[in-house]
C-alpha positions in Angstrom: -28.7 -84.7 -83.6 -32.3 -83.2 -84.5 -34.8 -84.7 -81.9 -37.7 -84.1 -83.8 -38.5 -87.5 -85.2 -40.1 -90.5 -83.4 -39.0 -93.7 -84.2 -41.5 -95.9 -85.7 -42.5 -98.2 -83.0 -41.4 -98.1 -79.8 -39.0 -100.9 -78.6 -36.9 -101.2 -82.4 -34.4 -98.8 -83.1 -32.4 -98.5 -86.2 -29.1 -97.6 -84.6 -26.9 -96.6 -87.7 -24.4 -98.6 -89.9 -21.3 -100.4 -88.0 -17.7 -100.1 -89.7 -18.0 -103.1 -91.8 -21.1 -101.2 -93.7 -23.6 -103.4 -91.7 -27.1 -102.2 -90.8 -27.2 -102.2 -86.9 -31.0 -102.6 -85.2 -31.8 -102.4 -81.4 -34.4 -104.2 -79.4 -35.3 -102.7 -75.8 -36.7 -105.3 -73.5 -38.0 -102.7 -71.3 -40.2 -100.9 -73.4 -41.3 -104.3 -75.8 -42.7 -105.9 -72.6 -44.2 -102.4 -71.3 -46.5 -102.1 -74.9 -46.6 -106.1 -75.3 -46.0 -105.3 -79.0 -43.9 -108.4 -79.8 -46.0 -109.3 -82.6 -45.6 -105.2 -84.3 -41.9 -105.4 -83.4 -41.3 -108.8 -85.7 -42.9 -107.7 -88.5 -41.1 -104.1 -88.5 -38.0 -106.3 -87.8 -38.8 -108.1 -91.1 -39.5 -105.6 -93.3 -36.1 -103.6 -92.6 -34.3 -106.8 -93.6 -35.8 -106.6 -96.3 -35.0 -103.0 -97.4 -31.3 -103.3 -97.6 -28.7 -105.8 -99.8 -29.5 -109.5 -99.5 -26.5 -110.7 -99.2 -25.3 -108.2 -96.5 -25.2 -109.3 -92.8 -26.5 -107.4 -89.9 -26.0 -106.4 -86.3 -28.4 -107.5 -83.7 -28.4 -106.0 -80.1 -30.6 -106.3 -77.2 -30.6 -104.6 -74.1 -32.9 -102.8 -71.3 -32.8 -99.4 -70.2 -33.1 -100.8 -66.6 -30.2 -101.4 -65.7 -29.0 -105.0 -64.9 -32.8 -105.8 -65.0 -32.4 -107.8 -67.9 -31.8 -112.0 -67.5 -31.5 -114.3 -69.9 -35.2 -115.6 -69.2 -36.0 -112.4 -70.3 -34.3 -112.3 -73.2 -35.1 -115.9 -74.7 -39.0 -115.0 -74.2 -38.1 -112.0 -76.4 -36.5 -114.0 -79.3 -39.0 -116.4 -78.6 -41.9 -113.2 -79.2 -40.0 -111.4 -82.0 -37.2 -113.4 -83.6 -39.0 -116.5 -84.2 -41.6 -115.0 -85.8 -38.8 -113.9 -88.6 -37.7 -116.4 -91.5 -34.5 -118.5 -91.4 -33.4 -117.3 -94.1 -33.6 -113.5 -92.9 -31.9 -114.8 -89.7 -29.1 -116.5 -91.3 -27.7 -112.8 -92.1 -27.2 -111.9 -88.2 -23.4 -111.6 -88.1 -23.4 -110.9 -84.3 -26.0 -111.1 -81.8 -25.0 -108.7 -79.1 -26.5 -108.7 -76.0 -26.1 -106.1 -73.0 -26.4 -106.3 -69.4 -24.8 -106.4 -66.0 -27.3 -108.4 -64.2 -25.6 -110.3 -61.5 -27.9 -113.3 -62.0 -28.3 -113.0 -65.4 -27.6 -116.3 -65.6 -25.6 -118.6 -68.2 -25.7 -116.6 -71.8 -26.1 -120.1 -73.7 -29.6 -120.0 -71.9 -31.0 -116.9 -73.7 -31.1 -118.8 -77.0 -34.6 -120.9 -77.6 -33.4 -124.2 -78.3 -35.3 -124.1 -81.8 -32.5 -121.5 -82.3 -29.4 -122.6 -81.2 -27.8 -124.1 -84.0 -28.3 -120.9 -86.1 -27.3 -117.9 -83.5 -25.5 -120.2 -81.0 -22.4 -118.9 -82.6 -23.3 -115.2 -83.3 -23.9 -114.5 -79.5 -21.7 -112.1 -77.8 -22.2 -110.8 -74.1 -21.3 -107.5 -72.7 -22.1 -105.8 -69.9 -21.9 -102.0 -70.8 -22.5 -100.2 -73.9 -18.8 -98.7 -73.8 -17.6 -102.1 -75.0 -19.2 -102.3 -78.4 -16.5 -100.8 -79.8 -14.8 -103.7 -79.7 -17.2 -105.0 -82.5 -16.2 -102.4 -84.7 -19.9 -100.7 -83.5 -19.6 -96.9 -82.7 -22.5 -95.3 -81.9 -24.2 -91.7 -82.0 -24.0 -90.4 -78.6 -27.4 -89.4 -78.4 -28.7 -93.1 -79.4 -26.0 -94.2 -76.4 -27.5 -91.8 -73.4 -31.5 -93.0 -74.5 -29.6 -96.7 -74.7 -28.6 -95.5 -71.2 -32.0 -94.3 -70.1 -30.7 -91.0 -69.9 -32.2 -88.8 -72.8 -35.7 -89.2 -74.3 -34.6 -90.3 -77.5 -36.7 -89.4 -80.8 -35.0 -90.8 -84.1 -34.3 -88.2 -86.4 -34.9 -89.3 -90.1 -32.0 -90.9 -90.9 -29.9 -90.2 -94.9 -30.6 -94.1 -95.6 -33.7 -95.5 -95.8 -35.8 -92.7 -97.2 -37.6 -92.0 -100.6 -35.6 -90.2 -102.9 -38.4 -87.7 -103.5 -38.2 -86.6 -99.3 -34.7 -85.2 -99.3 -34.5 -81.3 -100.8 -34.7 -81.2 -104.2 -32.7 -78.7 -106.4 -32.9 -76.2 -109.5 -32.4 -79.2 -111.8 -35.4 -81.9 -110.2 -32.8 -83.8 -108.7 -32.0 -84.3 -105.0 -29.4 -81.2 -104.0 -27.6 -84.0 -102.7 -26.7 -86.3 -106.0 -26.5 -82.6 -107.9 -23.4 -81.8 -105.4 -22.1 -85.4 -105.8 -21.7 -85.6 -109.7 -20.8 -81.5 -110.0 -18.1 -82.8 -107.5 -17.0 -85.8 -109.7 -17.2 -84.0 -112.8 -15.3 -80.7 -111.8 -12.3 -83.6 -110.5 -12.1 -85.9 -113.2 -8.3 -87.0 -112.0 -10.5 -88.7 -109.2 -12.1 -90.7 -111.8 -8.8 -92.1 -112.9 -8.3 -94.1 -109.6 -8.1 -97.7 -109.7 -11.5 -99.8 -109.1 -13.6 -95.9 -108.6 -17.6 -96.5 -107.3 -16.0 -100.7 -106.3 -13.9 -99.9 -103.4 -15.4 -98.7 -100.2 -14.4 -95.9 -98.4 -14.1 -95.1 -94.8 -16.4 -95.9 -92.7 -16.0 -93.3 -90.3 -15.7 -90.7 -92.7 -18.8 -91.3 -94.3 -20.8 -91.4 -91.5 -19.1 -88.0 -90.9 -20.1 -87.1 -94.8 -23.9 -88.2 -93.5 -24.2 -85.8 -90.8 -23.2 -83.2 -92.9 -25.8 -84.4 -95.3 -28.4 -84.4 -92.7 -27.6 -81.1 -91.8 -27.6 -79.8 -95.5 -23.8 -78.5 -95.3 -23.7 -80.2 -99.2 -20.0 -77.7 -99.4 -18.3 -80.8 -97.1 -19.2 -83.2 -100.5 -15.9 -80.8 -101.6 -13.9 -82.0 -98.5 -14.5 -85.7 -98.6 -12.3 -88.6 -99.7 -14.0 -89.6 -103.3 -14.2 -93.2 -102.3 -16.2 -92.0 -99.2 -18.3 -89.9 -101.2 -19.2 -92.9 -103.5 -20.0 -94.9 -100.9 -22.6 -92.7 -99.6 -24.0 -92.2 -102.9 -24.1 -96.2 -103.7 -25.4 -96.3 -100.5 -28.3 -94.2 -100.0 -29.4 -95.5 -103.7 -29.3 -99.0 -102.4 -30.7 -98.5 -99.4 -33.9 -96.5 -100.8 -37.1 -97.1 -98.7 -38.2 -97.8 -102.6 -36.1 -98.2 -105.3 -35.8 -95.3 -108.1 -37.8 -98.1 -110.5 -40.5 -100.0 -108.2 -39.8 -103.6 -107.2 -42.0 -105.1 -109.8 -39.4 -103.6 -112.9 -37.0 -106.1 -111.1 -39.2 -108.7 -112.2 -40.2 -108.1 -115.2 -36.1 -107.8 -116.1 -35.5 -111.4 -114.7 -37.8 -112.9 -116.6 -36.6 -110.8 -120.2 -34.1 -111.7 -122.6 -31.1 -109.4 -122.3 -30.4 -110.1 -125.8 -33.6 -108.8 -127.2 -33.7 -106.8 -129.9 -32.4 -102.6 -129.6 -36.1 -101.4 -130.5 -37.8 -103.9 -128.0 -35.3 -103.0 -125.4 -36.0 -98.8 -125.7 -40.0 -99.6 -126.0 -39.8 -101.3 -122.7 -37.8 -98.9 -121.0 -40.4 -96.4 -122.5 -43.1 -97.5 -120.6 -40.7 -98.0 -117.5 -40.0 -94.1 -117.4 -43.8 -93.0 -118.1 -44.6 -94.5 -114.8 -42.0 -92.9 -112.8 -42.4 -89.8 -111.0 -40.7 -87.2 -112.4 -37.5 -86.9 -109.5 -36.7 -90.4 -110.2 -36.9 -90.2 -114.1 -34.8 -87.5 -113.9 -32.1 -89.4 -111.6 -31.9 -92.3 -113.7 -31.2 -89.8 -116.6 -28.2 -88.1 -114.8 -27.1 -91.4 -113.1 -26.6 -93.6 -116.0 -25.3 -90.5 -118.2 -22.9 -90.0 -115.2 -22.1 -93.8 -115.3 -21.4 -93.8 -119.0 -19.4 -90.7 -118.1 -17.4 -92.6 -115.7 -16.8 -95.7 -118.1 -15.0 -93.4 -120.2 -11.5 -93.6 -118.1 -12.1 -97.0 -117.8 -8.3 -97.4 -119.3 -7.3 -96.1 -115.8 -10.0 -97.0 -113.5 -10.4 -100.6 -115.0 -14.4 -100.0 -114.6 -15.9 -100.7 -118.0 -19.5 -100.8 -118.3 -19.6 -104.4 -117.3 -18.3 -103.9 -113.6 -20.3 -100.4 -113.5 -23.4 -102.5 -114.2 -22.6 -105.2 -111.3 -22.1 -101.8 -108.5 -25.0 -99.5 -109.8 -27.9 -101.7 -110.6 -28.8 -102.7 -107.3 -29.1 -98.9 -106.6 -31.9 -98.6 -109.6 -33.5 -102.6 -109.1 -34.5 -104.5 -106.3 -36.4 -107.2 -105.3 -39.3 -106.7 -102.4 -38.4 -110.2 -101.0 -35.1 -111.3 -100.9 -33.7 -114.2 -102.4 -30.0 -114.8 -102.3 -29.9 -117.8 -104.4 -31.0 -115.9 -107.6 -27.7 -115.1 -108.7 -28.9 -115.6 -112.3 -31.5 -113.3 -112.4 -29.6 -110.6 -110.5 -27.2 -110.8 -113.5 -29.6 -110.9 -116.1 -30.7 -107.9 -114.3 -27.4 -106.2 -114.5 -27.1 -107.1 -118.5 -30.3 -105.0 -119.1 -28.8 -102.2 -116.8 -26.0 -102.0 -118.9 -27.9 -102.0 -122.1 -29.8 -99.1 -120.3 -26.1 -97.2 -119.8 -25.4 -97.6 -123.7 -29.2 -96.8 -124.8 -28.9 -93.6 -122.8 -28.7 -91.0 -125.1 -31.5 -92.8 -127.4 -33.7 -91.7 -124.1 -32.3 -88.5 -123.7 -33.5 -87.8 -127.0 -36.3 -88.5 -127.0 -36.8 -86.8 -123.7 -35.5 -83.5 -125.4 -38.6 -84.1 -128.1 -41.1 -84.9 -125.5 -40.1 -81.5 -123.6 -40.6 -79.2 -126.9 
C-alpha cells in the first residue's frame, strides 16, 4: 500500500469496508489522549457518517497501540469525549462496537459504556483481546493498517477509491474518470453479462472487490477484464455512492423532494437544464454516459428483470444525496428516484441538445 498520504487527523482512521459492505472506522486511545483532540475527533466522526448510505450500519473499533494499556476507564472517558458528542440517530447505525485489548485489569467490559449509553450500544459491544480475532466479525483488514494497529509501522493512509471527488481520480480521452470508461467499455463489449438476473441489484463479493480496489488504486484498470461483473458493479455503485460529494451537489436533492414528479416534460428538461449548467464539466459528462448506460442496461430487462423502475431505486443514490441524513424520508427518497427515472427516459432530449451546444 502507497504510504504517501496522512490520514486526516490523527487518532481516527477509516480502516476499509468489512464483508457485509459496512464502512469500518478506528479510534486510537493512545494518540486521542496524547493531542487531547476529542472534540476534532467527534466532529470528523460525524461527518464520515454522514458521507455514506443512511440506512447502512457501521463498524466501530477502539483500541491503543500500547499494548494492554488500555482499561475500560479509559475507554468510557473516550466515548464520553467523542461519541457523545455524536447524534442518536447517527449512533443508532453502529452494528458492532469492537473493542481491543489484553489488559489484565481491564476491568468488567459492561463498565466501558457511559451509562447515558447503555441502552443503545450495550448490545453492540464485543471484546477482544488481539487484532487476529476480528476476523471472526467478518472484519479483514489491510496488513499495513494491522502492523500501525500494532504499533509496528508508521502508518500514513493512502487515499482510499471511496470517498473521493470524482474529479481527483485520472481522468481519460473521453472527460470521464479512466476508471467508469473501463467499467462500461467492459459491460458493453459483454452484453450476455447484462442478461443475468437482478444485474447492478445483487452484490458481489466482498473480497473480490476489495481485490478489484487495489487494482484500481494501483491503475491496473486491465483487472476490470478479470473480475466477476457483479463485483465490478459493486464497486462502481459503490464509489458513486460513496462520493466525498455527490455528481449533483446535495442541494439538487432538495430541490427534487420538494417537486412534483409528474410535472410537465418541458418543465422537467428546463430544470434539469439549469442542473447541468452548474456542473463541472467531469460530472456533466458522467451523468451523460451513466444514465445512457443505464437506459442501455434497461434494454435486457426481459432477462435481467431490471426495468427502469428498479434501475432508478439502485443508481439514484449514486447521482443524489442528502448532506444530513434522515432515514425516515422514505417518501422523498422515492420522489427522488421518480425524477431520476424521468432523467433516464429524457436522456437523449439532453444529449441533443448537448450535441447543439458543442457546434
Amino acid at each position: 500500500m502507497n504510504q504517501g498520504k496522512q490520514y486526516e487527523i490523527q487518532g481516527l482512521l477509516k480502516a476499509g469496508i468489512d464483508k457485509n459492505q459496512q464502512p469500518i472506522y478506528v479510534m486510537l486511545h493512545n494518540l486521542i489522549i496524547k493531542n487531547k483532540n476529542e472534540e476534532e475527533i467527534a466532529k470528523k466522526f460525524e461527518s464520515y457518517l454522514q458521507q455514506f448510505r443512511p440506512f447502512k450500519g457501521f463498524v466501530l473499533i477502539i483500541c491503543s497501540q500500547n499494548d494492554g494499556q488500555m482499561n475500560a476507564k479509559d475507554v468510557k472517558h473516550l466515548i464520553k469525549k467523542t461519541l457523545k458528542k455524536v447524534e442518536q440517530i447517527q449512533l443508532k447505525r453502529i452494528d458492532k462496537l469492537i473493542i481491543i485489548s489484553n489488559n489484565q485489569n481491564y476491568g468488567k467490559k459492561e463498565k466501558s459504556i457511559p451509562f447515558s449509553l447503555k441502552n443503545l450500544l450495550k448490545e453492540k459491544l464485543h471484546f477482544i483481546n488481539n487484532v487476529s480475532f476480528l476476523d471472526t466479525y467478518d472484519i479483514e483488514l489491510h496488513q499495513s493498517i494491522l502492523k500501525f494497529l500494532c504499533n509496528q509501522i508508521e502508518y500514513q493512509e493512502q487515499q482510499s477509491f471511496y470517498g473521493r471527488d470524482l474529479d481527483s481520480y485520472p481522468i481519460g480521452q473521453s472527460g470521464l474518470p479512466i476508471f467508469l470508461e473501463e467499467i462500461i467499455k467492459y459491460y458493453t463489449q459483454n452484453t450476455n453479462c447484462l442478461l443475468k438476473e437482478g444485474i447492478f441489484r445483487l452484490s458481489g463479493s466482498h473480497e473480490e472487490e476489495m481485490k478489484l480496489v487495489e487494482q484500481l488504486l494501483q491503475q491496473n484498470y486491465e483487472a476490470i477484464q478479470y473480475s466477476e461483473p457483479d463485483v465490478i458493479a459493486t464497486v462502481l455503485k459503490n464509489t458513486l455512492v460513496n462520493l466525498k460529494n455527490p455528481i449533483f451537489p446535495f442541494e439538487i436533492y432538495a430541490i427534487l423532494r420538494d417537486t412534483n414528479p409528474q410535472i410537465p416534460t418541458n418543465e422537467f428538461v428546463d430544470m434539469f437544464s439549469i442542473f447541468f449548467a452548474h456542473l463541472s464539466k467531469v460530472n456533466r459528462l458522467t451523468v451523460f454516459k451513466l444514465v445512457e448506460f443505464i437506459k442501455f442496461i434497461a434494454g435486457f430487462e426481459k432477462e435481467n428483470r431490471m426495468d427502469l423502475h428498479n434501475l432508478s431505486i439502485v443508481f439514484a443514490p449514486c447521482f443524489f444525496r442528502t448532506k444530513e441524513v434522515n432515514q425516515l424520508d422514505y417518501q422523498g427518497a422515492m420522489t427522488v428516484v421518480l425524477h431520476f427515472k424521468s432523467l433516464i427516459q429524457n436522456i437523449d432530449s439532453f444529449l441533443e441538445q448537448q450535441k447543439r451546444l458543442s457546434l
